[in-house]
C-alpha positions, 0 to 999 in steps of 0.5 A, a space after each residue: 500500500 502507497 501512502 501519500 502525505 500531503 503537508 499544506 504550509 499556510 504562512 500570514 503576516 499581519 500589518 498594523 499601521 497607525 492612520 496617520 502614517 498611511 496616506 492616500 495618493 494618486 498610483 499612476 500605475 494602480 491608475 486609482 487613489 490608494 493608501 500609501 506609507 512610507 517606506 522605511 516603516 513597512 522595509 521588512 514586508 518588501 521583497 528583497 532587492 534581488 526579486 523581481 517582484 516591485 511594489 509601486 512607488 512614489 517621491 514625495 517632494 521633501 525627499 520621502 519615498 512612500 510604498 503603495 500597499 495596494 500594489 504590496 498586497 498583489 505581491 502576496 497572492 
C-alpha cells in the first residue's frame, strides 16, 4: 500500500499601521487613489532587492519615498 502525505504550509503576516502614517495618493500605475506609507516603516514586508517582484512607488517632494500597499498586497497572492 502507497501512502501519500500531503503537508499544506499556510504562512500570514499581519500589518498594523497607525492612520496617520498611511496616506492616500494618486498610483499612476494602480491608475486609482490608494493608501500609501512610507517606506522605511513597512522595509521588512518588501521583497528583497534581488526579486523581481516591485511594489509601486512614489517621491514625495521633501525627499520621502512612500510604498503603495495596494500594489504590496498583489505581491502576496
Amino acid at each position: 500500500m502507497n501512502l501519500k502525505i500531503k503537508i499544506t504550509l499556510e504562512t500570514n503576516r499581519l500589518l498594523l499601521l497607525h492612520k496617520h502614517t498611511v496616506t492616500k495618493v494618486w498610483c499612476a500605475e494602480c491608475e486609482s487613489e490608494t493608501h500609501f506609507v512610507a517606506e522605511n516603516e513597512i522595509s521588512e514586508f518588501l521583497p528583497k532587492k534581488e526579486s523581481n517582484l516591485k511594489p509601486h512607488k512614489v517621491l514625495t517632494p521633501n525627499g520621502l519615498v512612500l510604498v503603495c500597499l495596494e500594489s504590496l498586497l498583489k505581491l502576496e497572492e
